[in-house]
C-alpha positions in Angstrom: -132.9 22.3 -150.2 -132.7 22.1 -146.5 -135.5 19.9 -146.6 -134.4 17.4 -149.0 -131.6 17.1 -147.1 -133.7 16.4 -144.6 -135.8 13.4 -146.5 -132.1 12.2 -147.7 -131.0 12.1 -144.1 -134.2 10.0 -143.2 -133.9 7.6 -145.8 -130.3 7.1 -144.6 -130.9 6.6 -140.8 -134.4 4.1 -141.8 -131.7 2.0 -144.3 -129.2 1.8 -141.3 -132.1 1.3 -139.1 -133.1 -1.8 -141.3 -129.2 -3.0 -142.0 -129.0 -3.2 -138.2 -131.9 -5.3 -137.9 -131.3 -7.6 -140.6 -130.4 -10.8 -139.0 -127.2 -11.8 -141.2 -126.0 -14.6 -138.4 -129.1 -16.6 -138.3 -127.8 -18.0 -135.3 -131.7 -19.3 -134.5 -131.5 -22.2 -137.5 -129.4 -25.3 -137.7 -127.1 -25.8 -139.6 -128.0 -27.0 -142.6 -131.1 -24.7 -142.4 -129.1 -21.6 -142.2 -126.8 -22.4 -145.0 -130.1 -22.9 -147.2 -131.5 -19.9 -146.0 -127.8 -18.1 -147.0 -128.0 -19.2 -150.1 -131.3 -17.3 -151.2 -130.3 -14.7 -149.6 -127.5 -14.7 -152.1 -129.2 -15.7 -155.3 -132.2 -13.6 -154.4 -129.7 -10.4 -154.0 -128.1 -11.2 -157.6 -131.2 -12.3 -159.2 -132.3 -8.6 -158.3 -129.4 -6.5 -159.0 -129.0 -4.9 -162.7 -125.0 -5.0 -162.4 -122.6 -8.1 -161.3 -122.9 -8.0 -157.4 -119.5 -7.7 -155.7 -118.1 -9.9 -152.5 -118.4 -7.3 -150.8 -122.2 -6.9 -151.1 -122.7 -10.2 -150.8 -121.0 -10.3 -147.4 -123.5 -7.6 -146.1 -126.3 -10.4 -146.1 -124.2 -13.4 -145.0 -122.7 -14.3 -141.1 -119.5 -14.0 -140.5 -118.6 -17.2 -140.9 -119.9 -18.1 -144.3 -117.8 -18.4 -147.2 -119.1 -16.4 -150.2 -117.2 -18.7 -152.9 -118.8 -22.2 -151.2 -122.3 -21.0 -151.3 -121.7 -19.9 -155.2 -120.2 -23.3 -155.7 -123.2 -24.9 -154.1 -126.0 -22.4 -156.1 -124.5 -23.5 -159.2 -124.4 -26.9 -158.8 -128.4 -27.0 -158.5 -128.5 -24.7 -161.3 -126.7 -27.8 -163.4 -129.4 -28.6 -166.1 -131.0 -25.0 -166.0 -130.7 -22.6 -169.0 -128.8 -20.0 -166.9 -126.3 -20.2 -164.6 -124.4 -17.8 -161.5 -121.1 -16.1 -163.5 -118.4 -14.3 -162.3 -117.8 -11.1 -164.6 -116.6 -7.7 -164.1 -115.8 -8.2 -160.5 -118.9 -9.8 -159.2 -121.7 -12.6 -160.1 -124.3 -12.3 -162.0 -127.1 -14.4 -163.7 -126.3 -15.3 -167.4 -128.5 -17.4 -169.7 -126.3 -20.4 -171.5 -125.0 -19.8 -174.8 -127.4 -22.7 -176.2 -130.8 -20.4 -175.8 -129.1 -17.3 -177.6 -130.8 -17.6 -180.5 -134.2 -18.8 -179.0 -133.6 -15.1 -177.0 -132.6 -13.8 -179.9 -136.0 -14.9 -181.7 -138.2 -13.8 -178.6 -136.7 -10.3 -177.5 -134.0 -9.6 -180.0 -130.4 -8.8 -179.3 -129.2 -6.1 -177.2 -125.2 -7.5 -177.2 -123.5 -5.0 -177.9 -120.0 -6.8 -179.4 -122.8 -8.0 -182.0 -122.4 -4.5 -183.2 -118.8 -4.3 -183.4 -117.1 -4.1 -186.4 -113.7 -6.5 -186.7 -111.6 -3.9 -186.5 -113.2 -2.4 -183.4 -112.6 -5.9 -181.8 -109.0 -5.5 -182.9 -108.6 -2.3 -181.4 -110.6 -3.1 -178.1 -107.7 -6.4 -177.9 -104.9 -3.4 -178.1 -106.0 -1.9 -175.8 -106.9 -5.0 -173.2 -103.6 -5.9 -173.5 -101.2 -3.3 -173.5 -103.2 -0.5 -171.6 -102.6 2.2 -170.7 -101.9 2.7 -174.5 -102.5 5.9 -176.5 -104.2 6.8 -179.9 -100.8 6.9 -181.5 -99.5 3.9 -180.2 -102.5 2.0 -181.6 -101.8 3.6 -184.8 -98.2 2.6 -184.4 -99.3 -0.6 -183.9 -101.6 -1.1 -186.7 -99.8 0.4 -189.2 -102.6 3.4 -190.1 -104.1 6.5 -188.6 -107.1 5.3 -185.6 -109.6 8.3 -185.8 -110.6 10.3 -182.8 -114.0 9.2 -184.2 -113.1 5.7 -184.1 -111.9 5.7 -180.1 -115.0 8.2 -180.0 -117.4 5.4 -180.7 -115.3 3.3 -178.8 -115.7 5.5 -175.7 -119.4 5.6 -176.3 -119.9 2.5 -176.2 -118.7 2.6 -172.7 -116.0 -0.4 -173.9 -112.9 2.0 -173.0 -112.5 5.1 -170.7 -109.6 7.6 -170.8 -106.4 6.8 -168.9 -103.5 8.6 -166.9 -101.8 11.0 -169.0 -99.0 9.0 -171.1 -95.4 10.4 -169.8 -94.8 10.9 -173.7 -94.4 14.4 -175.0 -97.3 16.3 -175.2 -98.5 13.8 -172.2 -101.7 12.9 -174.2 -104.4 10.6 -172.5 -104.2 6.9 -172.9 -106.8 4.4 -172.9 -108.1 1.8 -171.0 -110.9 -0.7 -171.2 -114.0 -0.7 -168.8 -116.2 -2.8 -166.5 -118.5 -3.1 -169.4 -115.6 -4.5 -171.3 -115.6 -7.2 -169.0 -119.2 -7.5 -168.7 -119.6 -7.9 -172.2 -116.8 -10.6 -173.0 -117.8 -12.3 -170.4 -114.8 -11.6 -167.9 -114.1 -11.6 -164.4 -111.2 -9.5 -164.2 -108.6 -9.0 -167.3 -106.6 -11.6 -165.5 -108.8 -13.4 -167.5 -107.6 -12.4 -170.5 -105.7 -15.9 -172.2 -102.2 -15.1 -171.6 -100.6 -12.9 -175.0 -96.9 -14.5 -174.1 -98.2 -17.7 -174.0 -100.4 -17.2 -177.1 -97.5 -16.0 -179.1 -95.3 -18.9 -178.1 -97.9 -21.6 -178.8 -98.6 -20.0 -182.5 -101.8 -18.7 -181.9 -101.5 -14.7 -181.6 -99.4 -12.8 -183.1 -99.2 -9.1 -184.4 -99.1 -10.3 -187.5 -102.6 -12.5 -186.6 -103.7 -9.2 -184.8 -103.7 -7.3 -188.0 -105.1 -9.4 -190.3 -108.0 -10.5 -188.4 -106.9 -13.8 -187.6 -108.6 -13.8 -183.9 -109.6 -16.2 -181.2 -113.7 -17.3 -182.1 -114.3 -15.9 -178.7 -113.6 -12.4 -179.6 -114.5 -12.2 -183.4 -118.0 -11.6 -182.7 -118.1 -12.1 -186.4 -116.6 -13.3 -189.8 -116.4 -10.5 -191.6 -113.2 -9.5 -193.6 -111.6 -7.0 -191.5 -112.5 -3.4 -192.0 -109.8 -0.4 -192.6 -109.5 1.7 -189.9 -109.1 4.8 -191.0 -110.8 8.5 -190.6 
Protein backbone atom coordinates (compact mmCIF):
# COMPACT_ATOMS: atom_id res chain seq x y z
CA UNK A 1 0.00 0.00 0.00
CA UNK A 2 2.76 2.30 1.09
CA UNK A 3 4.17 1.86 -2.19
CA UNK A 4 1.34 2.75 -4.28
CA UNK A 5 0.98 5.61 -2.44
CA UNK A 6 4.16 6.16 -3.32
CA UNK A 7 3.69 5.74 -7.45
CA UNK A 8 0.33 7.98 -6.80
CA UNK A 9 2.44 10.60 -5.13
CA UNK A 10 4.87 10.49 -8.23
CA UNK A 11 2.40 10.79 -10.76
CA UNK A 12 1.08 13.81 -8.87
CA UNK A 13 4.34 15.79 -8.40
CA UNK A 14 5.40 14.76 -12.59
CA UNK A 15 1.57 16.23 -13.56
CA UNK A 16 2.39 19.41 -11.43
CA UNK A 17 5.88 19.27 -12.73
CA UNK A 18 4.33 19.39 -16.31
CA UNK A 19 1.33 22.00 -15.41
CA UNK A 20 4.18 24.29 -14.32
CA UNK A 21 5.86 24.03 -17.37
CA UNK A 22 3.15 24.35 -19.67
CA UNK A 23 3.55 27.68 -21.24
CA UNK A 24 -0.28 29.01 -20.95
CA UNK A 25 0.85 32.91 -21.66
CA UNK A 26 2.58 32.37 -24.86
CA UNK A 27 4.03 35.58 -24.36
CA UNK A 28 6.88 34.50 -27.28
CA UNK A 29 4.05 34.77 -30.31
CA UNK A 30 2.29 37.78 -31.72
CA UNK A 31 -0.74 38.39 -31.40
CA UNK A 32 -2.60 36.99 -33.80
CA UNK A 33 -0.36 33.85 -33.54
CA UNK A 34 -1.04 33.23 -30.02
CA UNK A 35 -4.75 33.59 -30.27
CA UNK A 36 -4.52 30.82 -33.06
CA UNK A 37 -2.39 28.78 -31.16
CA UNK A 38 -5.16 29.33 -27.97
CA UNK A 39 -7.62 28.20 -29.87
CA UNK A 40 -6.29 24.54 -30.57
CA UNK A 41 -5.30 24.38 -27.49
CA UNK A 42 -9.03 24.69 -26.70
CA UNK A 43 -10.59 22.57 -29.43
CA UNK A 44 -7.84 20.01 -29.15
CA UNK A 45 -8.68 19.74 -25.11
CA UNK A 46 -12.57 19.25 -25.95
CA UNK A 47 -12.07 17.20 -28.97
CA UNK A 48 -10.26 14.81 -26.48
CA UNK A 49 -12.37 14.86 -23.42
CA UNK A 50 -15.32 12.10 -23.11
CA UNK A 51 -17.50 14.66 -20.96
CA UNK A 52 -18.40 18.57 -21.73
CA UNK A 53 -15.17 20.42 -20.53
CA UNK A 54 -15.89 23.11 -17.97
CA UNK A 55 -14.46 26.97 -17.97
CA UNK A 56 -12.67 26.19 -15.63
CA UNK A 57 -10.58 23.54 -17.41
CA UNK A 58 -10.37 25.37 -20.21
CA UNK A 59 -8.72 28.30 -18.29
CA UNK A 60 -5.86 25.93 -17.17
CA UNK A 61 -4.48 25.99 -20.90
CA UNK A 62 -5.27 29.62 -21.75
CA UNK A 63 -3.25 33.15 -20.50
CA UNK A 64 -4.71 35.14 -18.27
CA UNK A 65 -5.87 37.40 -20.53
CA UNK A 66 -7.86 35.42 -22.88
CA UNK A 67 -11.50 35.22 -22.86
CA UNK A 68 -12.85 31.61 -22.94
CA UNK A 69 -16.34 32.66 -24.56
CA UNK A 70 -14.45 34.75 -27.65
CA UNK A 71 -12.29 31.96 -28.60
CA UNK A 72 -15.52 29.52 -28.63
CA UNK A 73 -17.27 32.20 -30.65
CA UNK A 74 -14.35 32.33 -33.04
CA UNK A 75 -13.91 28.06 -33.16
CA UNK A 76 -17.39 27.95 -34.21
CA UNK A 77 -17.56 30.29 -36.65
CA UNK A 78 -14.89 28.19 -38.78
CA UNK A 79 -16.74 25.18 -37.89
CA UNK A 80 -19.89 27.05 -40.01
CA UNK A 81 -20.46 24.46 -42.87
CA UNK A 82 -18.93 21.46 -40.94
CA UNK A 83 -21.26 18.52 -39.78
CA UNK A 84 -20.45 19.20 -36.12
CA UNK A 85 -20.21 21.97 -34.21
CA UNK A 86 -18.61 23.29 -30.29
CA UNK A 87 -21.98 23.06 -27.85
CA UNK A 88 -22.48 24.25 -24.54
CA UNK A 89 -24.29 21.39 -22.44
CA UNK A 90 -24.23 20.26 -18.98
CA UNK A 91 -21.99 23.01 -17.84
CA UNK A 92 -19.18 22.84 -20.36
CA UNK A 93 -18.52 22.44 -24.39
CA UNK A 94 -18.47 19.73 -26.11
CA UNK A 95 -18.36 18.49 -29.82
CA UNK A 96 -21.85 17.54 -31.21
CA UNK A 97 -22.46 16.26 -34.77
CA UNK A 98 -25.57 18.38 -36.42
CA UNK A 99 -28.91 17.02 -36.31
CA UNK A 100 -28.94 16.59 -40.23
CA UNK A 101 -26.25 13.44 -40.17
CA UNK A 102 -28.33 11.56 -37.38
CA UNK A 103 -29.65 9.20 -39.46
CA UNK A 104 -26.52 8.78 -41.75
CA UNK A 105 -24.89 7.92 -37.89
CA UNK A 106 -27.64 6.12 -37.19
CA UNK A 107 -27.10 3.90 -40.46
CA UNK A 108 -23.22 3.67 -39.84
CA UNK A 109 -22.87 2.91 -35.97
CA UNK A 110 -26.34 2.74 -34.74
CA UNK A 111 -27.89 4.76 -31.91
CA UNK A 112 -26.73 4.92 -28.49
CA UNK A 113 -29.34 8.11 -27.49
CA UNK A 114 -30.62 7.15 -24.78
CA UNK A 115 -34.11 9.55 -24.79
CA UNK A 116 -34.54 7.23 -28.05
CA UNK A 117 -35.36 4.69 -25.36
CA UNK A 118 -37.71 6.49 -23.40
CA UNK A 119 -41.10 5.78 -23.20
CA UNK A 120 -43.67 9.07 -23.35
CA UNK A 121 -44.47 8.75 -20.11
CA UNK A 122 -40.86 8.64 -18.89
CA UNK A 123 -40.40 11.99 -20.75
CA UNK A 124 -43.35 13.26 -18.93
CA UNK A 125 -42.13 12.36 -15.71
CA UNK A 126 -38.43 13.44 -16.43
CA UNK A 127 -40.36 17.26 -17.40
CA UNK A 128 -41.88 16.90 -13.61
CA UNK A 129 -39.28 16.62 -12.31
CA UNK A 130 -37.00 19.32 -14.44
CA UNK A 131 -39.35 21.72 -13.41
CA UNK A 132 -40.50 21.46 -10.11
CA UNK A 133 -37.47 19.63 -8.44
CA UNK A 134 -36.86 18.82 -5.71
CA UNK A 135 -40.13 16.93 -6.09
CA UNK A 136 -41.08 13.51 -4.48
CA UNK A 137 -42.56 10.20 -5.72
CA UNK A 138 -45.88 11.25 -4.32
CA UNK A 139 -46.00 14.56 -5.57
CA UNK A 140 -45.52 13.16 -9.09
CA UNK A 141 -48.23 10.92 -8.45
CA UNK A 142 -50.18 13.77 -7.15
CA UNK A 143 -49.53 15.36 -10.09
CA UNK A 144 -50.37 12.85 -12.55
CA UNK A 145 -53.24 11.65 -11.23
CA UNK A 146 -51.99 7.68 -10.66
CA UNK A 147 -49.55 5.75 -8.57
CA UNK A 148 -45.46 6.31 -10.19
CA UNK A 149 -43.75 2.90 -9.27
CA UNK A 150 -40.55 2.70 -7.32
CA UNK A 151 -39.67 0.70 -10.41
CA UNK A 152 -40.56 3.35 -12.67
CA UNK A 153 -38.12 6.25 -10.84
CA UNK A 154 -35.85 2.95 -10.48
CA UNK A 155 -35.32 2.87 -14.18
CA UNK A 156 -35.34 6.49 -14.12
CA UNK A 157 -32.39 6.54 -11.67
CA UNK A 158 -30.66 3.96 -13.79
CA UNK A 159 -30.59 5.65 -16.47
CA UNK A 160 -28.59 8.20 -14.66
CA UNK A 161 -31.48 10.98 -15.92
CA UNK A 162 -32.45 11.71 -12.06
CA UNK A 163 -30.47 11.31 -8.74
CA UNK A 164 -32.09 11.43 -5.21
CA UNK A 165 -32.54 14.77 -3.56
CA UNK A 166 -32.52 16.48 0.01
CA UNK A 167 -35.01 14.84 2.14
CA UNK A 168 -38.51 16.59 1.50
CA UNK A 169 -39.59 18.49 4.91
CA UNK A 170 -42.98 16.53 4.44
CA UNK A 171 -43.83 13.88 7.03
CA UNK A 172 -42.00 10.94 6.91
CA UNK A 173 -39.19 13.37 5.24
CA UNK A 174 -38.90 10.95 2.13
CA UNK A 175 -36.15 11.69 -0.59
CA UNK A 176 -37.08 13.81 -3.50
CA UNK A 177 -35.74 13.84 -6.87
CA UNK A 178 -33.76 15.74 -9.02
CA UNK A 179 -32.53 15.54 -12.55
CA UNK A 180 -28.68 14.99 -13.52
CA UNK A 181 -25.84 16.22 -15.62
CA UNK A 182 -26.76 13.53 -17.98
CA UNK A 183 -30.17 15.01 -18.19
CA UNK A 184 -28.61 17.89 -19.56
CA UNK A 185 -26.30 16.16 -21.64
CA UNK A 186 -28.82 14.30 -23.26
CA UNK A 187 -31.50 17.13 -24.07
CA UNK A 188 -28.98 19.00 -25.21
CA UNK A 189 -28.80 21.68 -22.26
CA UNK A 190 -26.50 23.96 -20.83
CA UNK A 191 -27.83 24.44 -17.50
CA UNK A 192 -31.78 23.97 -16.70
CA UNK A 193 -31.83 27.70 -17.09
CA UNK A 194 -32.30 26.47 -20.30
CA UNK A 195 -35.28 24.88 -19.80
CA UNK A 196 -38.20 27.26 -22.00
CA UNK A 197 -39.74 29.15 -19.26
CA UNK A 198 -43.13 26.88 -17.79
CA UNK A 199 -44.87 30.48 -16.71
CA UNK A 200 -44.35 31.77 -19.96
CA UNK A 201 -45.40 28.44 -21.65
CA UNK A 202 -48.57 28.33 -19.75
CA UNK A 203 -49.47 31.93 -20.53
CA UNK A 204 -48.72 31.71 -24.29
CA UNK A 205 -51.06 28.33 -24.54
CA UNK A 206 -48.53 26.03 -25.06
CA UNK A 207 -47.99 23.87 -21.71
CA UNK A 208 -50.23 23.18 -19.44
CA UNK A 209 -51.01 20.33 -16.87
CA UNK A 210 -53.59 19.40 -18.70
CA UNK A 211 -50.96 19.26 -22.09
CA UNK A 212 -48.55 17.51 -19.53
CA UNK A 213 -50.88 14.66 -19.03
CA UNK A 214 -51.99 13.89 -22.09
CA UNK A 215 -48.92 13.89 -23.97
CA UNK A 216 -49.29 17.03 -25.67
CA UNK A 217 -45.37 17.94 -25.53
CA UNK A 218 -42.88 20.32 -27.15
CA UNK A 219 -41.27 18.12 -30.45
CA UNK A 220 -38.02 18.70 -28.63
CA UNK A 221 -38.81 16.57 -25.82
CA UNK A 222 -41.22 13.83 -27.24
CA UNK A 223 -38.46 11.82 -28.50
CA UNK A 224 -41.33 10.07 -30.08
CA UNK A 225 -45.08 9.87 -31.17
CA UNK A 226 -46.31 7.27 -29.52
CA UNK A 227 -49.71 7.46 -27.55
CA UNK A 228 -48.73 7.97 -24.06
CA UNK A 229 -48.15 4.96 -21.89
CA UNK A 230 -49.96 4.41 -18.32
CA UNK A 231 -47.78 4.71 -15.63
CA UNK A 232 -48.53 2.59 -13.32
CA UNK A 233 -46.79 -0.48 -11.20
Amino acid sequence: MAEAARRRGGRSDDRRAADQLFDRELDHLPPEARWREWMNCVEATIFAASEPVTRETLGRIVGKSCSIELLIDDIRDELRGRPYDLVAVAGGWKHLTRPAYADAIRAAVGGNDRTGDLTQSEVLVLMCVAYFQPITRVELSSFFGKEISRDFIGHLRGAGLIASGPRSPTPGAPYTYVTTKEFLLEFGLGTLRDLPDFEALEDAGLLSKEKLLAGDIMPDFSGSQEEVAEIED
